[in-house]
N, C-alpha and C positions, 0 to 999 in steps of 0.2 A: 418393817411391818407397819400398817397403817394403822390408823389409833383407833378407827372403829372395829380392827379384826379382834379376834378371841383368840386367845391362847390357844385351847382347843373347842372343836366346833360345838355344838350341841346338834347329836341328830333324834330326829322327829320323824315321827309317821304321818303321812299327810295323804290326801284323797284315799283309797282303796285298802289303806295300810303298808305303802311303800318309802322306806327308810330314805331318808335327805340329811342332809347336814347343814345347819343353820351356820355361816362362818363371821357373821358379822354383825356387828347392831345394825346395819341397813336390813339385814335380811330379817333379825328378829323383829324387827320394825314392820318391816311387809308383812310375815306372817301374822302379826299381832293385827294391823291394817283387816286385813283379810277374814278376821276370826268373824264369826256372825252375830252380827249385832243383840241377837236375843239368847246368845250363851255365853255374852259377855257379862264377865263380875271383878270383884275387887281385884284378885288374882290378874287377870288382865288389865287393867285400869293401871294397877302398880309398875306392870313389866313395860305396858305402853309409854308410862310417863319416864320411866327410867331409860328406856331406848333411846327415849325425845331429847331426856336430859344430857346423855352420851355423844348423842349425835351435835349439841349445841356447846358439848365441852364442859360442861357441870360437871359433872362424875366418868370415871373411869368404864370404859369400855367392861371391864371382868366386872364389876357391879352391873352392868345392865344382863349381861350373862347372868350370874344366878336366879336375877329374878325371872329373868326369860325360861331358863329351866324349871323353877320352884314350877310357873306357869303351866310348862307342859307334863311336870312330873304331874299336879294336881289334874288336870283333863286326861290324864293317860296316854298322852301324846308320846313322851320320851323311847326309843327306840331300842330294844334290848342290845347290848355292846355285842359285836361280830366275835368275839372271844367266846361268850358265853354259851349262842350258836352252835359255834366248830366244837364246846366240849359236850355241848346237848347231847348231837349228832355223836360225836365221838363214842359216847355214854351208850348210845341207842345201839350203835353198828358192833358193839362187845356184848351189847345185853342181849339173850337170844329170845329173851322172854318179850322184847321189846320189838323183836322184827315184825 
């Protein structure tokens, strides 16, 4: 595995509310790049510099993960797990009251 991958990915919702999976500090990196300069705050400023520092070999790849999540948990970015989904759904197709 390469040192800037993540263990596992972090996925996000990005343009229209369509699920991605972030699988690297390059990628958390671009996303972070990317975010708009006038809804940027500490939260990204931290995730940014820890990306920067992951990618220059300071700290560990899974430390620039967290803060890249803490990130997206805080903006509401983070992407409900496809488990949770399939047992929504589940939930909904027994419940009749639900259809």
């Amino acid at each position: 595995m390469k040192p800037d991958m993540f263990e596992r990915p972090v996925s996000i919702l990005v343009g229209l509310g369509f699920p991605t999976e972030v699988r690297s500090v390059v990628e958390a990196y671009r996303h972070l790049s990317e975010w708009p300069v006038s809804m940027r705050d500490v939260a990204h400023t931290v995730a940014l510099k820890a990306c920067s520092a992951a990618l220059c070999g300071e700290i560990e790849a899974e430390t620039a993960r967290g803060l890249f999540a803490a990130f997206a948990e805080k903006h509401d970015l983070l992407a409900p797990e496809t488990n949770v989904i399939a047992a929504s759904r589940l939930w909904r197709d027994r419940d009749p009251h639900m259809r």
